[in-house]
GURO-199645 format. One record per residue: residue in three letters; x, y, z of N, C-alpha, C, O, CB in turn. Coordinates in nm, 3 decimals, padded with zeros to 5 digits. Glycine has a CB too. Example, Ala and Ser with C-alpha at 12.3 -4.5 7.8 and 13.67 -1.06 7.14 Angstrom:
2
<atom 'Ala',<01.319,-00.569,00.780>,<01.230,-00.450,00.780>,<01.320,-00.330,00.780>,<01.424,-00.332,00.846>,<01.131,-00.447,00.905>>
<atom 'Ser',<01.285,-00.225,00.708>,<01.367,-00.106,00.714>,<01.290,00.003,00.787>,<01.341,00.114,00.804>,<01.408,-00.060,00.572>>
This chain:
123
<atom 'Unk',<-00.617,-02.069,03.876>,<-00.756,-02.088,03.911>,<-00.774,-02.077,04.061>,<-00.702,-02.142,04.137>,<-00.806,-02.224,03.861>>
<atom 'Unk',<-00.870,-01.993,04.105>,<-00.911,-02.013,04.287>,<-00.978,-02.119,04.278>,<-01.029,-02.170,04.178>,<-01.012,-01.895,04.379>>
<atom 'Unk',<-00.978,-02.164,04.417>,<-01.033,-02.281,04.459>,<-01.137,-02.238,04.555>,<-01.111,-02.165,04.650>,<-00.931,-02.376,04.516>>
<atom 'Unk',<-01.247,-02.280,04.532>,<-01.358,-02.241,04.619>,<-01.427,-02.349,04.675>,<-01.376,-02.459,04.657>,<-01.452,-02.162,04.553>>
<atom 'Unk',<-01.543,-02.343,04.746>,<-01.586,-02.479,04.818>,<-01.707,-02.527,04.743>,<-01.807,-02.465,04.707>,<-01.624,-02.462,04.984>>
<atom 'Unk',<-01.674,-02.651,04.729>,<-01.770,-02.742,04.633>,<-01.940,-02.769,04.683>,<-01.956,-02.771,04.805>,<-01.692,-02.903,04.627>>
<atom 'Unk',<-02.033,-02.784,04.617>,<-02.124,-02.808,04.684>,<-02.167,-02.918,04.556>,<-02.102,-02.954,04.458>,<-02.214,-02.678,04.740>>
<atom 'Unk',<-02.320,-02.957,04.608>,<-02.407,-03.051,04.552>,<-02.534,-03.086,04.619>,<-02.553,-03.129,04.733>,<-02.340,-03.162,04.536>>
<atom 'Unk',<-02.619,-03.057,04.521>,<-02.786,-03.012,04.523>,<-02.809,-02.934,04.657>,<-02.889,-02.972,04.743>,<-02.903,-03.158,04.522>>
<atom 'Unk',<-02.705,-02.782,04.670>,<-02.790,-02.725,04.723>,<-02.662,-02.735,04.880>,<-02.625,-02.630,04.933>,<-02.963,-02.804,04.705>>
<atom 'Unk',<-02.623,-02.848,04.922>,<-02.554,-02.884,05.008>,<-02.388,-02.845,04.963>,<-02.329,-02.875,04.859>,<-02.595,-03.025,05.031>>
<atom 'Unk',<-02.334,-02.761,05.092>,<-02.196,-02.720,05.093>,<-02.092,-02.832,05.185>,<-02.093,-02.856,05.306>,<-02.196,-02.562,05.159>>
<atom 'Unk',<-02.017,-02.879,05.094>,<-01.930,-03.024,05.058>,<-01.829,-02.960,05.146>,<-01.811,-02.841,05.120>,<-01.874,-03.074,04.871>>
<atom 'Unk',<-01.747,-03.015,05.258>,<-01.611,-02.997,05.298>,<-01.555,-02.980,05.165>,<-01.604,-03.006,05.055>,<-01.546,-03.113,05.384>>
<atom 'Unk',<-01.425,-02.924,05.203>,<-01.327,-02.864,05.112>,<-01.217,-02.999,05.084>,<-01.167,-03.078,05.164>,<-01.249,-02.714,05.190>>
<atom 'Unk',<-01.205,-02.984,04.923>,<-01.074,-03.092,04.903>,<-00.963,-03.022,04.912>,<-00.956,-02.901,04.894>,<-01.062,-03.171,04.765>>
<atom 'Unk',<-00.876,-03.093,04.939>,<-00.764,-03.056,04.918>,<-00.578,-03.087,04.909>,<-00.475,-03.021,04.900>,<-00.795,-03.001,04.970>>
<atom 'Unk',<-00.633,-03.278,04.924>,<-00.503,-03.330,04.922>,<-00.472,-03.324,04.773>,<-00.554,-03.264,04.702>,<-00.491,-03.476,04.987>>
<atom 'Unk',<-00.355,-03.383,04.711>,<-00.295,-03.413,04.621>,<-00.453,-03.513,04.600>,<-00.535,-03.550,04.685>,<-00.127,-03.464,04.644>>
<atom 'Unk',<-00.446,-03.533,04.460>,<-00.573,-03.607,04.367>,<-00.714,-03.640,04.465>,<-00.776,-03.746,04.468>,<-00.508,-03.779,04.296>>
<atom 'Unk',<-00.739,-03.540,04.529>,<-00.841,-03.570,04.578>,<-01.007,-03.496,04.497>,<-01.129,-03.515,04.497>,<-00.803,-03.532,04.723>>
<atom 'Unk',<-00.911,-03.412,04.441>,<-01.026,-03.371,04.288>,<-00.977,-03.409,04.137>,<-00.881,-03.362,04.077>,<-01.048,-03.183,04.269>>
<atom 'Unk',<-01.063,-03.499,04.097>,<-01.036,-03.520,03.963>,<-01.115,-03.479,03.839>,<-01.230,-03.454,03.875>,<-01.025,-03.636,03.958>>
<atom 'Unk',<-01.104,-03.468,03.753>,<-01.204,-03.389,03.611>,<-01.114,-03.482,03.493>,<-00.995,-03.478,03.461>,<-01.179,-03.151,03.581>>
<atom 'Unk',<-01.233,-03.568,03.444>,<-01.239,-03.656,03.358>,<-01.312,-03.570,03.201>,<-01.430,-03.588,03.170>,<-01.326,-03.784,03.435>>
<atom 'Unk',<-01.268,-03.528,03.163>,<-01.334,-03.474,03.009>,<-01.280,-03.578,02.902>,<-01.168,-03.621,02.876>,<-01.273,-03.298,02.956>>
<atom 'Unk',<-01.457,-03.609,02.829>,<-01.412,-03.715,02.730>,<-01.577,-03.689,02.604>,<-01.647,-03.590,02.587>,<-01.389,-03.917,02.837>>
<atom 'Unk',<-01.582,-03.798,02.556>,<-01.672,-03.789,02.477>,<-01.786,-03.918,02.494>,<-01.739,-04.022,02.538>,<-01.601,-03.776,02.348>>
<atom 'Unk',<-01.928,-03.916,02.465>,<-02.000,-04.046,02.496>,<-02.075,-04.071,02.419>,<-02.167,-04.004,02.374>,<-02.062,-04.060,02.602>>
<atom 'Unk',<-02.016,-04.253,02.380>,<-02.062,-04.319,02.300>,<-01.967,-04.448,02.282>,<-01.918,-04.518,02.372>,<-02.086,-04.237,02.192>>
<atom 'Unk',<-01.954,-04.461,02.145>,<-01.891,-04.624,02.177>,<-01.779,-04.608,02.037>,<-01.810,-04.528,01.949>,<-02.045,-04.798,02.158>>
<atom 'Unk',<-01.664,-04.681,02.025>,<-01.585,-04.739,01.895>,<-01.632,-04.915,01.855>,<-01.666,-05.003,01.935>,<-01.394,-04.733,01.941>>
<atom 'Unk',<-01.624,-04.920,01.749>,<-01.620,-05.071,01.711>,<-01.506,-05.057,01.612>,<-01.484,-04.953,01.549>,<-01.770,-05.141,01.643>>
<atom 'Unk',<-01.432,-05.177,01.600>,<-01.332,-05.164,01.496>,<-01.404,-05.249,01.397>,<-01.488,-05.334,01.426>,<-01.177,-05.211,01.534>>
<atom 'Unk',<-01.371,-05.225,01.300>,<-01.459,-05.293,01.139>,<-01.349,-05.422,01.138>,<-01.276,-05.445,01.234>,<-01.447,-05.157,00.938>>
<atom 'Unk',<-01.349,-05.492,01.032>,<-01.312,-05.610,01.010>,<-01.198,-05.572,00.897>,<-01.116,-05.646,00.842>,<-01.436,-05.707,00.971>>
<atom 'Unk',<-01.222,-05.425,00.880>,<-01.088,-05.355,00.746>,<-00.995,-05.303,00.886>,<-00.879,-05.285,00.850>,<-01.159,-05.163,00.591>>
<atom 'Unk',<-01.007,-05.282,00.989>,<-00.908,-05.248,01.042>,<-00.982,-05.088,01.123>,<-00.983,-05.047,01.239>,<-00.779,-05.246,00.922>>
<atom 'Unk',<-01.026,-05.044,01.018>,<-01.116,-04.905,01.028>,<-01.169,-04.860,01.204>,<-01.174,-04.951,01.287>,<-01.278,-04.939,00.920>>
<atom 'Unk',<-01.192,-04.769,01.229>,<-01.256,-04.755,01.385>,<-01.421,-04.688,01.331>,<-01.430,-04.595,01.252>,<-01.138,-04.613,01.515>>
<atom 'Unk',<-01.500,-04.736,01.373>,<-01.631,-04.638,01.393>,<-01.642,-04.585,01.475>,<-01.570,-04.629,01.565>,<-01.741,-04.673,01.394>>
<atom 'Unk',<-01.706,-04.494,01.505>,<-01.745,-04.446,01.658>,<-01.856,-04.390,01.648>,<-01.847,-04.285,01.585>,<-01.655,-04.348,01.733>>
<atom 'Unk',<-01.953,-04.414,01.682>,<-02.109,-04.300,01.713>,<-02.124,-04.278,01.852>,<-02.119,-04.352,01.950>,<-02.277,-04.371,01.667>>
<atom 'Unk',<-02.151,-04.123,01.830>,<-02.176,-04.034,02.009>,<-02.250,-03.995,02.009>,<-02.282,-03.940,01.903>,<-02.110,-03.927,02.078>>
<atom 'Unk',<-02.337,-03.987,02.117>,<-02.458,-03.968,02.140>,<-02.438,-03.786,02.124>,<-02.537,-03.721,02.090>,<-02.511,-04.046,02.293>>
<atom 'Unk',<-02.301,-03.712,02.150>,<-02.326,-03.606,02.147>,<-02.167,-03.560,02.101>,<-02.076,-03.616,02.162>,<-02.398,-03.561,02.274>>
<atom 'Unk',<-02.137,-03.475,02.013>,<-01.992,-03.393,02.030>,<-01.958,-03.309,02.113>,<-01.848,-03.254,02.115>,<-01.959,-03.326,01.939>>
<atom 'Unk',<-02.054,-03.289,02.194>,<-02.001,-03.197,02.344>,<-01.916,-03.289,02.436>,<-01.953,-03.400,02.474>,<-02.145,-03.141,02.454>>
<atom 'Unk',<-01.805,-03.234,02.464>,<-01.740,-03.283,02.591>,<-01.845,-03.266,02.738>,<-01.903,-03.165,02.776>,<-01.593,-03.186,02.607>>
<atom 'Unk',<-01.844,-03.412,02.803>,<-01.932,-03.417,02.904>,<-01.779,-03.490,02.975>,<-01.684,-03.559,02.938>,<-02.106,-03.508,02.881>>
<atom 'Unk',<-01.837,-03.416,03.112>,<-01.757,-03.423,03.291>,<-01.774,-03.568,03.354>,<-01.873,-03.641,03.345>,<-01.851,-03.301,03.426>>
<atom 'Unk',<-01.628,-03.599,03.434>,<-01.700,-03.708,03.479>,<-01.586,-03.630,03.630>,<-01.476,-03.576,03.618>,<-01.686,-03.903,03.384>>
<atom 'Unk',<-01.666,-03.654,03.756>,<-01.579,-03.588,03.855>,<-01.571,-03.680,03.961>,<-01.666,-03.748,03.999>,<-01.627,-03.451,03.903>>
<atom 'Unk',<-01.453,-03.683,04.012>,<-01.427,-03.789,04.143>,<-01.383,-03.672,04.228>,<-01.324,-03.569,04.197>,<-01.295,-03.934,04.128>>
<atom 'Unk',<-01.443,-03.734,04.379>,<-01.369,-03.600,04.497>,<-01.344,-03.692,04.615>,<-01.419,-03.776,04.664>,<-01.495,-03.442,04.559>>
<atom 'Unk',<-01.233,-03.659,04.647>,<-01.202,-03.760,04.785>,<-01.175,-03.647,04.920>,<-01.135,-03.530,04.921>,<-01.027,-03.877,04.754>>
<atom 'Unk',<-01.214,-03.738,05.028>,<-01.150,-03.658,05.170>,<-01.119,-03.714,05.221>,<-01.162,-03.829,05.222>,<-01.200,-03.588,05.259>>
<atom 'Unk',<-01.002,-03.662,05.316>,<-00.884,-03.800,05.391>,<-00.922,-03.702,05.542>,<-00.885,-03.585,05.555>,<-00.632,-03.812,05.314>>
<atom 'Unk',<-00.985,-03.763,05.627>,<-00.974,-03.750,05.789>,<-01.112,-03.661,05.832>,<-01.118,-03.571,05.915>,<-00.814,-03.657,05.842>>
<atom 'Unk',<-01.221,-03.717,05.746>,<-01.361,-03.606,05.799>,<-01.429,-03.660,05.935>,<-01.436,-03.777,05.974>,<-01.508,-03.603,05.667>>
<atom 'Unk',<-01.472,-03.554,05.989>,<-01.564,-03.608,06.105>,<-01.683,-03.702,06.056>,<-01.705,-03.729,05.938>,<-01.631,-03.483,06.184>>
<atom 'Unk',<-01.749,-03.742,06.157>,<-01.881,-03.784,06.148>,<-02.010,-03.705,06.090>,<-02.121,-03.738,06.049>,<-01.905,-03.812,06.267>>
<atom 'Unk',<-01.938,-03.586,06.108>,<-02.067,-03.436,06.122>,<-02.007,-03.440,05.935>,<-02.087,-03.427,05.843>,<-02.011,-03.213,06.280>>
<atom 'Unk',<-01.875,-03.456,05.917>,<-01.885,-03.391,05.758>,<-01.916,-03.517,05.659>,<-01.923,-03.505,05.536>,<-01.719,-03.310,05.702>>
<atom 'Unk',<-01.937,-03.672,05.749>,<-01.931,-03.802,05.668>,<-02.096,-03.766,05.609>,<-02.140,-03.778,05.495>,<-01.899,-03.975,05.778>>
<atom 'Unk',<-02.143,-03.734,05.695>,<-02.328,-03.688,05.701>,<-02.351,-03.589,05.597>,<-02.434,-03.603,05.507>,<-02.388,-03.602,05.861>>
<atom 'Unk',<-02.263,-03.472,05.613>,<-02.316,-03.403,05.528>,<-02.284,-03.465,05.382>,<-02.360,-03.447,05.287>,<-02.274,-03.269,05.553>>
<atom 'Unk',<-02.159,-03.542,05.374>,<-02.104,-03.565,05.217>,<-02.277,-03.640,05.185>,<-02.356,-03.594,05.103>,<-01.914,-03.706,05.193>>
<atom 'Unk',<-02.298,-03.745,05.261>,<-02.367,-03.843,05.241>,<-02.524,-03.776,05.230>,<-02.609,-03.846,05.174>,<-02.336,-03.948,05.352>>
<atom 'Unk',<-02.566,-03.637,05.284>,<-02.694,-03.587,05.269>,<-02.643,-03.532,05.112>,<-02.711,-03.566,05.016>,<-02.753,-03.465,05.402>>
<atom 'Unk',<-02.554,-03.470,05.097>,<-02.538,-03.444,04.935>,<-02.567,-03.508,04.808>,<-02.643,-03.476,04.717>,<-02.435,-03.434,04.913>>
<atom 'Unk',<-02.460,-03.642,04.829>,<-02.515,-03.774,04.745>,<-02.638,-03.804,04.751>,<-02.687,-03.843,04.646>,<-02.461,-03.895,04.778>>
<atom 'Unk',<-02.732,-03.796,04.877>,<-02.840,-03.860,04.849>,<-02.923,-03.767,04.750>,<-03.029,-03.816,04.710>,<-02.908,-03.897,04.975>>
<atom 'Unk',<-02.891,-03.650,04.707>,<-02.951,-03.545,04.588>,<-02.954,-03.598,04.477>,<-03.049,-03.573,04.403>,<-02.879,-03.420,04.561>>
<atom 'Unk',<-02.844,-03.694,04.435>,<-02.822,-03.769,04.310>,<-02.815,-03.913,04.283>,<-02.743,-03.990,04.219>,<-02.722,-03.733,04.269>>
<atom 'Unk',<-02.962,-03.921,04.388>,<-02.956,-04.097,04.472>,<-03.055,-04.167,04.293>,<-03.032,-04.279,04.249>,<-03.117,-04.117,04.719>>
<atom 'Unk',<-03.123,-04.099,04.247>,<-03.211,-04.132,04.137>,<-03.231,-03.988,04.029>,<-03.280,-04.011,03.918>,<-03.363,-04.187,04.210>>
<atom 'Unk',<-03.199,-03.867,04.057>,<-03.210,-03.741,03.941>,<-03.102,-03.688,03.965>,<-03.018,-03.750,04.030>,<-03.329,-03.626,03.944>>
<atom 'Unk',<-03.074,-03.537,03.909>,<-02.974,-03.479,03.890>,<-02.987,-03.368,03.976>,<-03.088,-03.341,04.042>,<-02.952,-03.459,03.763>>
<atom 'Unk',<-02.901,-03.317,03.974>,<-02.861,-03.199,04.083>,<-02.774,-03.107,04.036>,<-02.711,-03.124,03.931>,<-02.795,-03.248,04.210>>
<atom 'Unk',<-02.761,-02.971,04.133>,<-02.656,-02.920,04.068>,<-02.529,-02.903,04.154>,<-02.523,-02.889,04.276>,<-02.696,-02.801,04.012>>
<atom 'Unk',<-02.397,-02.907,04.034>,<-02.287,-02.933,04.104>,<-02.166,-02.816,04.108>,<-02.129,-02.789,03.994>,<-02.242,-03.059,04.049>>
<atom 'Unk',<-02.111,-02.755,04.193>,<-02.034,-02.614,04.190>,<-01.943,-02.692,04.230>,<-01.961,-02.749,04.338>,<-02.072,-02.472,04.276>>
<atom 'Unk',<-01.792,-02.723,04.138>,<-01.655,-02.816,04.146>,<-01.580,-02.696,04.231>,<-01.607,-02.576,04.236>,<-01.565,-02.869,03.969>>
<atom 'Unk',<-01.475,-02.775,04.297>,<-01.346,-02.694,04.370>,<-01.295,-02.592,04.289>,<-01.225,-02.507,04.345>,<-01.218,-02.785,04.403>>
<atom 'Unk',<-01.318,-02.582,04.149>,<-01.229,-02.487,04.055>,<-01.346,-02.354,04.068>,<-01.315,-02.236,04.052>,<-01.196,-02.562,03.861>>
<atom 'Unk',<-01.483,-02.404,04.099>,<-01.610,-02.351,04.040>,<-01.650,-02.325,03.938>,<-01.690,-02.212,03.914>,<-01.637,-02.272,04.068>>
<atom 'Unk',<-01.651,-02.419,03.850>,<-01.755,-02.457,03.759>,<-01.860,-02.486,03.774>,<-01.866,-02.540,03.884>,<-01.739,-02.529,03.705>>
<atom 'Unk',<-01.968,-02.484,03.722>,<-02.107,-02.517,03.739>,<-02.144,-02.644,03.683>,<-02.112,-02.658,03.565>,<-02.189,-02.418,03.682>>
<atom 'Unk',<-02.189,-02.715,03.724>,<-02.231,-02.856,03.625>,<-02.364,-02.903,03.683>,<-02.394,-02.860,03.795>,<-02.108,-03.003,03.635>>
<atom 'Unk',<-02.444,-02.982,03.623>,<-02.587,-03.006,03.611>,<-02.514,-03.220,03.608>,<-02.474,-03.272,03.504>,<-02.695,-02.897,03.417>>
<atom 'Unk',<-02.517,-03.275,03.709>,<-02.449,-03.418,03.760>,<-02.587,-03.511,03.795>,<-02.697,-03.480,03.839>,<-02.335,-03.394,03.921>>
<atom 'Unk',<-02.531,-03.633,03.757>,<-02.561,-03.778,03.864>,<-02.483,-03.844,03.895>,<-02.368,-03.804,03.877>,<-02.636,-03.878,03.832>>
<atom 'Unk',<-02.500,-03.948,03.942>,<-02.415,-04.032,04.001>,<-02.348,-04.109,03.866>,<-02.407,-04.156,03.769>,<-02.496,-04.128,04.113>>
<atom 'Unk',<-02.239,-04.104,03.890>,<-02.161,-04.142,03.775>,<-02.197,-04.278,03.759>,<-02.208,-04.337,03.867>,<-02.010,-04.123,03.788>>
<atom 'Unk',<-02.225,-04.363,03.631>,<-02.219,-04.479,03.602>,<-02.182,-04.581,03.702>,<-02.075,-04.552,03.755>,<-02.150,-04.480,03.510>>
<atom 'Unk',<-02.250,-04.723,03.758>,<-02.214,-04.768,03.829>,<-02.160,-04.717,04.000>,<-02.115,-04.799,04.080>,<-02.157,-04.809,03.752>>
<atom 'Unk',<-02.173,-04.592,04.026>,<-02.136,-04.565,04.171>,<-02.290,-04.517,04.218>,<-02.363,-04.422,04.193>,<-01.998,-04.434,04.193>>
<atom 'Unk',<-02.299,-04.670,04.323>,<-02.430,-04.665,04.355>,<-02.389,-04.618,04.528>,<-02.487,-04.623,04.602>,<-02.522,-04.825,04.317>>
<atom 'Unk',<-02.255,-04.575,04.593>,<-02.210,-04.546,04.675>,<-02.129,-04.438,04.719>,<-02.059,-04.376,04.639>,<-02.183,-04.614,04.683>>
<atom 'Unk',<-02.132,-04.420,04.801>,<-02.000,-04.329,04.845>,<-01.923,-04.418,04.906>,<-01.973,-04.500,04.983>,<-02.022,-04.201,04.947>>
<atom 'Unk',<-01.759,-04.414,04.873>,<-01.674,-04.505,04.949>,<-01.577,-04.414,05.090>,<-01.513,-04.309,05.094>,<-01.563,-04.578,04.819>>
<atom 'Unk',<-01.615,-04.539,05.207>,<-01.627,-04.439,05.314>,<-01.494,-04.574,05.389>,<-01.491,-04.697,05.384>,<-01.833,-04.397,05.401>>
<atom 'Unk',<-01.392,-04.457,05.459>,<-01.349,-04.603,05.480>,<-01.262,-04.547,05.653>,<-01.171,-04.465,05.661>,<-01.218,-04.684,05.311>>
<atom 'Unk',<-01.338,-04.637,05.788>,<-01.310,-04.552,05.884>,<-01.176,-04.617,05.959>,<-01.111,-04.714,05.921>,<-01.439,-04.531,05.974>>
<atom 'Unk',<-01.153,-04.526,06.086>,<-01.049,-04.555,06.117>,<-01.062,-04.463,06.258>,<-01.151,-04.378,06.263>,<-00.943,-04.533,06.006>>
<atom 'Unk',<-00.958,-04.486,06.387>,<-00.975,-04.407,06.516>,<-00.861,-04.287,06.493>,<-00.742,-04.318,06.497>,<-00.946,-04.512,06.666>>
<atom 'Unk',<-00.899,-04.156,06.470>,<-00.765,-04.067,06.454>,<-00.831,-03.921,06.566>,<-00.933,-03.854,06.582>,<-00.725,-04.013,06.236>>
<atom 'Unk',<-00.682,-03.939,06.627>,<-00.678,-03.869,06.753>,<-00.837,-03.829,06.893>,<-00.890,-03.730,06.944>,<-00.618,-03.730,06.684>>
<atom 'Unk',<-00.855,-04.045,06.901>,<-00.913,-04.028,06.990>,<-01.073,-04.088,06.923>,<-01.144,-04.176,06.972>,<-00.884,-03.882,07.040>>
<atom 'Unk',<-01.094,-04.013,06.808>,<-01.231,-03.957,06.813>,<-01.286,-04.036,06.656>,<-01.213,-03.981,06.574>,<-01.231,-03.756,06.822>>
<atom 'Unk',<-01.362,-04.119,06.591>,<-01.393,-04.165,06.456>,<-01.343,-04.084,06.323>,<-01.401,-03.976,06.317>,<-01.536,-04.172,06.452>>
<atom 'Unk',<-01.273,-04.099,06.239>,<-01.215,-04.026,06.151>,<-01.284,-04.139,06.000>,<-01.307,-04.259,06.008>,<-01.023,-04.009,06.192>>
<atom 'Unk',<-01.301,-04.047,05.870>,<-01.338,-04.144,05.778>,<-01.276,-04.075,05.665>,<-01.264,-03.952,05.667>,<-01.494,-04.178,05.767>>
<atom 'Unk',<-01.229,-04.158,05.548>,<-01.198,-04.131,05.408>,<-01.271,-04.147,05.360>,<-01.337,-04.244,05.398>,<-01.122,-04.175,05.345>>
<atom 'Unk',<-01.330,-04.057,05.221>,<-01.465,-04.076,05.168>,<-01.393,-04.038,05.006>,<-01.306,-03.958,04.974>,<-01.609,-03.958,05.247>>
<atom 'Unk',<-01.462,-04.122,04.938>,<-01.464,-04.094,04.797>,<-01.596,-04.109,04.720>,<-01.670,-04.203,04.748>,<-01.369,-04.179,04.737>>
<atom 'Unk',<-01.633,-04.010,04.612>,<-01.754,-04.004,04.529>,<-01.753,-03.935,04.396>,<-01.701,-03.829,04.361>,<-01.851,-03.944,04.602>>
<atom 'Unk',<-01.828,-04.029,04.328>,<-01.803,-04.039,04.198>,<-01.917,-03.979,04.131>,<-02.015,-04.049,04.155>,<-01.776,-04.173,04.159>>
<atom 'Unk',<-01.951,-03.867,04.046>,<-02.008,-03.816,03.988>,<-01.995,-03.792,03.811>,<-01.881,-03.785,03.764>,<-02.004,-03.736,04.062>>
<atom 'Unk',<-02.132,-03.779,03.706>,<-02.111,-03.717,03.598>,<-02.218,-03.598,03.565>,<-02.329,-03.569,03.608>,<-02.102,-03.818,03.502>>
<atom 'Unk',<-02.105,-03.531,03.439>,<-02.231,-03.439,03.404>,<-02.267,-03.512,03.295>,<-02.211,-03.588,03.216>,<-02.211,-03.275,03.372>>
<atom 'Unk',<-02.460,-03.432,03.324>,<-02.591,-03.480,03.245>,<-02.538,-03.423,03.085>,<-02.611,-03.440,02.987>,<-02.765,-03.392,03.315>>
């Protein structure tokens, strides 16, 4: 697979590229209950496999903490569209519960350096 540069709503995302700094979660959504025979139920809202994507960056400027963070704000309350490192196309919000981007700073060579992680799904 090439690796191309990610964007979101419109906004072009620094490039990942450490070890697990792109992840692709494929699963199914809805719920199991186990019965009282032992049995599993499960009802899904859909049999399509739906995306769930995490992307991290280790050492961005200030200039790329901004842009991650003008991106997210695309999927601050609707959806957007999302072009992954592999380039896939996906139609995303903010994944369940990530009402943030996790940003975490530090002084590297001199000048503000930040780790950023963000959590996205597809609609």
């Amino acid at each position: 697979m090439a690796i191309s540069t990610p964007s979101l709503g419109a906004v072009t995302l620094p490039q990942v590229g450490a070890r697990d700094s792109y992840m692709e979660y494929a699963g199914y959504r809805g719920s199991d209950l186990e019965m009282a025979s032992g049995a599993l139920a499960t009802d899904l809202v859909s049999t399509s496999v739906k995306r769930r994507f995490e992307l991290a960056w280790l050492g961005l400027t200030e200039a790329q903490v901004t842009t991650v963070l003008t991106a997210f704000a695309t999927v601050r309350d609707s959806s957007a569209s999302f072009t992954s490192p592999l380039g896939g196309s996906y139609t995303v919000t903010r994944d369940y519960g990530a009402m943030e981007v996790e940003l975490s700073w530090y002084r590297g060579g001199g000048v503000a350096r930040a780790d950023a992680r963000m959590r996205l799904r597809e609609v």
